[in-house]
LOFITOR-958003 format. One line per field, with one value per residue (C-alpha): residue number from 1; residue in three letters; x, y, z. Coordinates in nm, 2 decimals. Layout:
<recs>
resi <- c(NUM:...)
resn <- c(ALA:...)
u <- c(X:...)
v <- c(Y:...)
w <- c(Z:...)
</recs>
This chain:
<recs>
resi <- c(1:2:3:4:5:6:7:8:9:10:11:12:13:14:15:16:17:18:19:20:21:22:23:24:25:26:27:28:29:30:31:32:33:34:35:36:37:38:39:40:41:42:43:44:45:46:47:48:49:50:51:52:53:54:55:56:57:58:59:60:61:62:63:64:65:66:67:68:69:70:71:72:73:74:75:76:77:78:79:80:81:82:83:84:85:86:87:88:89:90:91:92:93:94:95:96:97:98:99:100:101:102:103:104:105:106:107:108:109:110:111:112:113:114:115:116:117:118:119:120:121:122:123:124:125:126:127:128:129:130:131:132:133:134:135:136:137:138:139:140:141:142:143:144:145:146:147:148:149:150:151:152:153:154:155:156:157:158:159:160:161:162:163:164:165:166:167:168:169:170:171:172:173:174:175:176:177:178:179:180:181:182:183:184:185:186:187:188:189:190:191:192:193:194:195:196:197:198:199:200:201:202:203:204:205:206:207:208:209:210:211:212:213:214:215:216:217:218:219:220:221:222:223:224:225:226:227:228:229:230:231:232:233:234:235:236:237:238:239:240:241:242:243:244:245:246:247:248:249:250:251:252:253:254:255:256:257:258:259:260:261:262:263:264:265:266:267:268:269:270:271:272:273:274:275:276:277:278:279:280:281:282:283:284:285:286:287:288:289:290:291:292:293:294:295:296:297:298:299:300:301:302:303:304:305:306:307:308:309:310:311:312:313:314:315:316:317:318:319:320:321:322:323:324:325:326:327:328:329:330:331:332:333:334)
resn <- c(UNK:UNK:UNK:UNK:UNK:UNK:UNK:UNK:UNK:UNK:UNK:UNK:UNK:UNK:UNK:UNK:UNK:UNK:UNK:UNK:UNK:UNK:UNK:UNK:UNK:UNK:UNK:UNK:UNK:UNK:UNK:UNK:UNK:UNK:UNK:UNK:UNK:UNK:UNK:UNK:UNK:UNK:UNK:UNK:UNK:UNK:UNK:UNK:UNK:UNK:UNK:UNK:UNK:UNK:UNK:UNK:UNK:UNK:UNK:UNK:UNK:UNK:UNK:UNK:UNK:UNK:UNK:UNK:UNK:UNK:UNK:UNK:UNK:UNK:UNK:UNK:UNK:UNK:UNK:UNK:UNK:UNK:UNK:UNK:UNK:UNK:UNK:UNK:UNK:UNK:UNK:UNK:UNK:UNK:UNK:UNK:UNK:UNK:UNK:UNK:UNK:UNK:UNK:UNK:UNK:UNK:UNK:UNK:UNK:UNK:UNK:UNK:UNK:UNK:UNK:UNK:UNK:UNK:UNK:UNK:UNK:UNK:UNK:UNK:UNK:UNK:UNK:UNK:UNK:UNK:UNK:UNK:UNK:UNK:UNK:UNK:UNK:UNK:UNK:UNK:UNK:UNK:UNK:UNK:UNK:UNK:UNK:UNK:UNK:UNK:UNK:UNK:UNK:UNK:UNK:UNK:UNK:UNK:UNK:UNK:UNK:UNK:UNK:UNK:UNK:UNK:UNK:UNK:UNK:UNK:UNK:UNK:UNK:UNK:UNK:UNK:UNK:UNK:UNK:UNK:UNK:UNK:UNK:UNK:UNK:UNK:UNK:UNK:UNK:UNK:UNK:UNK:UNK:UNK:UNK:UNK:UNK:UNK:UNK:UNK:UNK:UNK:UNK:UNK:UNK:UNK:UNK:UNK:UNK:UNK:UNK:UNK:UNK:UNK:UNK:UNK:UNK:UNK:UNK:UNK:UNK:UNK:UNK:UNK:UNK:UNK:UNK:UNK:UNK:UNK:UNK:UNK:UNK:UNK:UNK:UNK:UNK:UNK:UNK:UNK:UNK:UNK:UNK:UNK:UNK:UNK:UNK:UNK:UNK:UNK:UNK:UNK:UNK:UNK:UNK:UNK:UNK:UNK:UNK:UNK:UNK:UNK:UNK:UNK:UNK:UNK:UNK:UNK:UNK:UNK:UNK:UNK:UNK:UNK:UNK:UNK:UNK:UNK:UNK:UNK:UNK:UNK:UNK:UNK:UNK:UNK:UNK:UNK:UNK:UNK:UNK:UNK:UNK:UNK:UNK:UNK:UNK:UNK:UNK:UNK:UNK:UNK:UNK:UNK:UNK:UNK:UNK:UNK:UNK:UNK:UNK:UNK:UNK:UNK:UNK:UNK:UNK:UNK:UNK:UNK:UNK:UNK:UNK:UNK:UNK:UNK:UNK:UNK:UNK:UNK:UNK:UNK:UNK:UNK)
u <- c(2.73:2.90:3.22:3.07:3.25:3.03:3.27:3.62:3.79:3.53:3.39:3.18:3.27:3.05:3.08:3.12:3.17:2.83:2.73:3.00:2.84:2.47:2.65:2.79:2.44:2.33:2.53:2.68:2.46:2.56:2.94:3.25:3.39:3.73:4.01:4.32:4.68:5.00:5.34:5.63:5.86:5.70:5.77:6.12:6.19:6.01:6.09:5.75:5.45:5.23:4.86:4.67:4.28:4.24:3.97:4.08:3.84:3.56:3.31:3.38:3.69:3.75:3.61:3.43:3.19:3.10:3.05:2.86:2.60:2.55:2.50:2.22:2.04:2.01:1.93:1.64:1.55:1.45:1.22:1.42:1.38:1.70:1.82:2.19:2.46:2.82:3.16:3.47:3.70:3.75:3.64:3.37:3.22:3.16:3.07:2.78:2.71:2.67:2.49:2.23:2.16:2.10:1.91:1.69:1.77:1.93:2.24:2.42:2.85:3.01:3.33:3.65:3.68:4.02:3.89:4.07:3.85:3.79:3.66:3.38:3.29:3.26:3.08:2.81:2.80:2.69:2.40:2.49:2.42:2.78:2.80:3.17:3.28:3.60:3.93:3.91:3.73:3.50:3.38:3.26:3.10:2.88:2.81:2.68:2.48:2.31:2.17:2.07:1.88:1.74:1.61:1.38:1.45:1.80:2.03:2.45:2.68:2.97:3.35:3.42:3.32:2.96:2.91:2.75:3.03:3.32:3.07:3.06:3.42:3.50:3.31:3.67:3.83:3.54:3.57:3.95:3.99:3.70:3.86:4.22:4.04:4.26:4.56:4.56:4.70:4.99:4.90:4.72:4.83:4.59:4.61:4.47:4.38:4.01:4.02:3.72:3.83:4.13:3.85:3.60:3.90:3.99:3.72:3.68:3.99:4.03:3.66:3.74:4.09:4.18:4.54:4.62:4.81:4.68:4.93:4.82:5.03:5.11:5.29:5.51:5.36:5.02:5.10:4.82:4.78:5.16:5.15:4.84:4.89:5.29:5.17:4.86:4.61:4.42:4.65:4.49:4.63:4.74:4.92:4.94:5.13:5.15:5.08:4.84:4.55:4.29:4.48:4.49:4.23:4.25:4.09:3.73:3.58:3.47:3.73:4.03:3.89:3.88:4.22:4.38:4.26:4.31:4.62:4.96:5.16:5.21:5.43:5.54:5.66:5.83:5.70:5.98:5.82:5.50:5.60:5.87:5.55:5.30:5.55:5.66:5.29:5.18:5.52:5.53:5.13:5.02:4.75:4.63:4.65:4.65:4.92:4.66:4.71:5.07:5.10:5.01:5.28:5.53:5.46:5.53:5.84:5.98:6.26:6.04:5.83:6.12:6.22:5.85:5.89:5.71:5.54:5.55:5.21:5.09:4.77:4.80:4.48:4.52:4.21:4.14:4.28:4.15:4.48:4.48:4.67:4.80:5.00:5.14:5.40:5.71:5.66:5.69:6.04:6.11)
v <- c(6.60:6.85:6.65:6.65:6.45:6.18:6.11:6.13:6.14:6.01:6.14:6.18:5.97:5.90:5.44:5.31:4.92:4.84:5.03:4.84:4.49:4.64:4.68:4.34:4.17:4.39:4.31:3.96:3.75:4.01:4.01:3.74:3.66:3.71:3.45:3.53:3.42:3.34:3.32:3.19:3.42:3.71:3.60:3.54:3.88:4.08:3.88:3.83:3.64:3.86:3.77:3.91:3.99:3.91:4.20:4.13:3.80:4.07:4.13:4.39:4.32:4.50:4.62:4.89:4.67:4.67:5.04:5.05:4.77:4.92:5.23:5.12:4.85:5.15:5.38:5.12:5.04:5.41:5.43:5.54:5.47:5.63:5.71:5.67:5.89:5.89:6.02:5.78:5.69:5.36:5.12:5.31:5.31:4.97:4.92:5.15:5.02:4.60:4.70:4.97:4.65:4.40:4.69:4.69:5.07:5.30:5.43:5.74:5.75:6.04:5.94:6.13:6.15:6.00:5.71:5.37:5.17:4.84:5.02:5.21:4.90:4.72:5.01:4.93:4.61:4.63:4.82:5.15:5.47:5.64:6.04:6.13:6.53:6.68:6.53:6.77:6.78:7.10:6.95:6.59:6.79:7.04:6.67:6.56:6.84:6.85:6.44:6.51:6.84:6.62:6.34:6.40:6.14:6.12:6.05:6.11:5.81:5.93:5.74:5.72:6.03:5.88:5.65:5.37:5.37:5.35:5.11:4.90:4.92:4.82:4.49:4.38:4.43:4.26:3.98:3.93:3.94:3.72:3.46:3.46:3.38:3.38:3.39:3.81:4.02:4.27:4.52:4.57:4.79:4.92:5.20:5.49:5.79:5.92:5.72:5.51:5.20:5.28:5.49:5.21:4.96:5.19:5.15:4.76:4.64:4.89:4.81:4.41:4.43:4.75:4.69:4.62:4.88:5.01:5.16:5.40:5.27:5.56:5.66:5.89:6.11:6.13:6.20:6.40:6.15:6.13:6.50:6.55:6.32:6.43:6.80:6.72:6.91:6.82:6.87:6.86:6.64:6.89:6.74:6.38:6.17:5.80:5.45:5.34:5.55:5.45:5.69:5.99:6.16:6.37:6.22:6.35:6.49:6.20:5.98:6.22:6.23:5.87:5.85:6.10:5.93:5.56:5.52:5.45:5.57:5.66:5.45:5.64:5.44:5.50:5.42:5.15:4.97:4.98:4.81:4.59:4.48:4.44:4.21:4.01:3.90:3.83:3.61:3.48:3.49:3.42:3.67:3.97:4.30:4.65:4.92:5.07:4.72:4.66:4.98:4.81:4.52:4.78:4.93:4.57:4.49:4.88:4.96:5.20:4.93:4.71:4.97:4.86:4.68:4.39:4.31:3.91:3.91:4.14:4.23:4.28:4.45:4.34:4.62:4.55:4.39:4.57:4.62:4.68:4.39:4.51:4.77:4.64:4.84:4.64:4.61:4.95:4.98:4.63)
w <- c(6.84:7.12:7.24:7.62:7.86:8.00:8.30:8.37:8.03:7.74:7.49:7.23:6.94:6.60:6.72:7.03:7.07:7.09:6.72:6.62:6.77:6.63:6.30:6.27:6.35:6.08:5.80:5.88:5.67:5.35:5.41:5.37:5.69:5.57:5.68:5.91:5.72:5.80:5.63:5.81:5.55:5.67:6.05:5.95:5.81:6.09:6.41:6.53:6.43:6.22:6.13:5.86:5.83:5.44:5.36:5.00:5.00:5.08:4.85:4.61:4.72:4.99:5.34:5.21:5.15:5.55:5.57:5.24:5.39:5.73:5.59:5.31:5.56:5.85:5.56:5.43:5.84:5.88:5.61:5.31:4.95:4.75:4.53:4.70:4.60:4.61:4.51:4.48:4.20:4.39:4.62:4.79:4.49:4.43:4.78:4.77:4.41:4.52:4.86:4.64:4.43:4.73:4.88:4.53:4.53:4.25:4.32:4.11:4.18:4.09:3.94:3.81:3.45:3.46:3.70:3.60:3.34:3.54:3.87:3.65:3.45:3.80:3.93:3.60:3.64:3.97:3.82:3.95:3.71:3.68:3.63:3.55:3.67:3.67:3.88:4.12:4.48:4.42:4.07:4.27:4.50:4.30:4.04:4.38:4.47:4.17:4.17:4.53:4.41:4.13:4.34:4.62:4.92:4.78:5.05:5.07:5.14:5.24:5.17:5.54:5.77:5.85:6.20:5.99:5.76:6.11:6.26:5.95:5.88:6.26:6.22:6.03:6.35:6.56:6.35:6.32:6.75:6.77:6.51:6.69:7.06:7.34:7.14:7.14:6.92:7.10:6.82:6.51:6.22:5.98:5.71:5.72:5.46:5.53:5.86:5.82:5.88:6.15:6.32:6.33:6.39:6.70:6.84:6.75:6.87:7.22:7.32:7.29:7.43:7.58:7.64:7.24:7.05:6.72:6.47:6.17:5.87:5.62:5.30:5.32:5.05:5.20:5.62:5.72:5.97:6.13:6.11:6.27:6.54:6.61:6.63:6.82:6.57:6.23:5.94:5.57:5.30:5.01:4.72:4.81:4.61:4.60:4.42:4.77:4.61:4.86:5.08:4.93:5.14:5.45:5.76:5.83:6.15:6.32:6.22:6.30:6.68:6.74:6.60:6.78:7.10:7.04:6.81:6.96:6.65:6.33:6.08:5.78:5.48:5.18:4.81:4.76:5.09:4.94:4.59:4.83:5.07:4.78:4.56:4.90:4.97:4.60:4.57:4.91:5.01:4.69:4.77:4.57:4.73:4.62:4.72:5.02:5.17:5.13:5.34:5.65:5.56:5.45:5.83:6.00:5.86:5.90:6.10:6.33:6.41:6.49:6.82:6.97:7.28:7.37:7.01:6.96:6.79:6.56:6.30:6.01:5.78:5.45:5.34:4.98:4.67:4.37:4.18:3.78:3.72:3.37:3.54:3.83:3.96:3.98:3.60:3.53:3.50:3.31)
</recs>
């Protein structure tokens, strides 16, 4: 869609707070409302009162799940039949995989030979058929192209550039202000690598409460997003390289928009913050999160954030929990 200004200053963005609303009608009957937690250690050690949005209780384990229902159900509204297709080594795949099932439609993921054994046995057991390609991104692609080519009616879900995949994964957001009430967040942190959920979460959090700030949270060795947003133009993600790998990818075009427009800032953290934050809330929390989640923790307790002004109550999205837990990365080095 052209980026037209309707009036002074908006634009044209893939979700709007009311697709976001539409989208939440749509799937809440499939999804977990996920609890809000607290940990007065965590308080202690950042100086303010943080709150975190436990996407980890999701199904599949993560929010992806959102995106992945609201794209099937809309998908199924209109008429279609499948099969659904996908790329994703991780928890995209899943996603599509449980809502395909519910949906009582195939579904075909395209997934990296060197994919992690317990995300493509959970992908099967979902029921989803599993077509491995090369670890590249041209390989995923042209294995994509060719299912789609094979299957008349087949239709592309996409990881996170799609408006019923922001929509869906802006429900998390919907859901965590409407939970806290009048006691409102000052700012919300969320990670970001494709930009699906901060997108989505943008557009959540500023349509409810227009005055909150939102914070990208980002490691250091994937900053597409910091440098895209310092420099004021789309930077692509080249060589990323770090343990959060749900955020290896580069933002998309509709996400990167929305982001650019909505965002206060950019955190950048380091891979000993991630480990630090993911080990903090597994001893402290007793929850289980993956390295993409401890990001956004890693962000809250950072020095940069400390310099914010104003910031007594703060968001945390804790976005999935799918961790190998025979390799968890504080043990690497015993």
């Amino acid at each position: 869609s052209s980026m037209a200004s309707e009036g002074e200053g908006a634009r044209c963005y893939a979700a709007s707070i009311d697709s976001v609303k539409e989208a939440y009608e749509n799937i809440k009957d499939a999804v977990n409302q996920t609890p809000v937690m607290t940990c007065g250690a965590i308080d202690r050690m950042a100086g303010f009162q943080v709150l975190f949005k436990c996407e980890n209780f999701q199904k599949v384990g993560a929010f992806k799940f959102r995106g992945a229902t609201n794209a099937v159900r809309k998908y199924k509204q209109g008429g279609g039949k499948g099969p659904l297709v996908t790329h994703s080594s991780g928890n995209h795949a899943q996603a599509l995989a449980l809502a395909a099932k519910q949906a009582n439609m195939d579904a075909h993921i395209v997934m990296p030979s060197n994919a992690s054994k317990p995300k493509v046995e959970a992908v099967k057991e979902y029921g989803a058929k599993v077509v491995f390609c090369e670890p590249i991104v041209a390989d995923r692609q042209r294995a994509a192209d060719e299912i789609l080519a094979a299957y008349p009616g087949s239709v592309f879900i996409p990881p996170y550039d799609h408006p019923d995949i922001i929509s869906g994964a802006g429900t998390l957001a919907l859901e965590f202000l409407n939970q806290l009430g009048e006691d409102k967040l000052d700012a919300i942190i969320i990670p970001v690598g494709g930009g699906g959920m901060l997108s989505g979460c943008c557009i959540a959090a500023k349509g409810l409460q227009p005055d909150i700030r939102v914070y990208a949270a980002e490691p250091v060795g994937a900053d597409d997003c910091a440098k895209s947003f310092s420099s004021g133009t789309f930077h692509e993600q080249t060589d990323p390289r770090t343990i959060a790998d749900g955020l290896l990818t580069s933002m998309g075009d509709l996400t990167w928009p929305i982001i650019k427009d909505h965002i206060t800032d950019v955190i950048t953290v380091t891979e000993e913050e991630i480990v630090e934050a993911m080990r903090l809330v597994w001893m402290r929390m007793k929850l289980v999160i993956e390295a993409s989640a401890a990001v956004g923790v890693a962000a809250a307790l950072s020095k940069r954030f400390k310099q914010e002004q104003g910031i007594k109550r703060v968001g945390v999205v804790l976005c999935g929990g799918n961790v190998d837990i025979d390799a968890l990365p504080w043990k690497q080095n015993a």
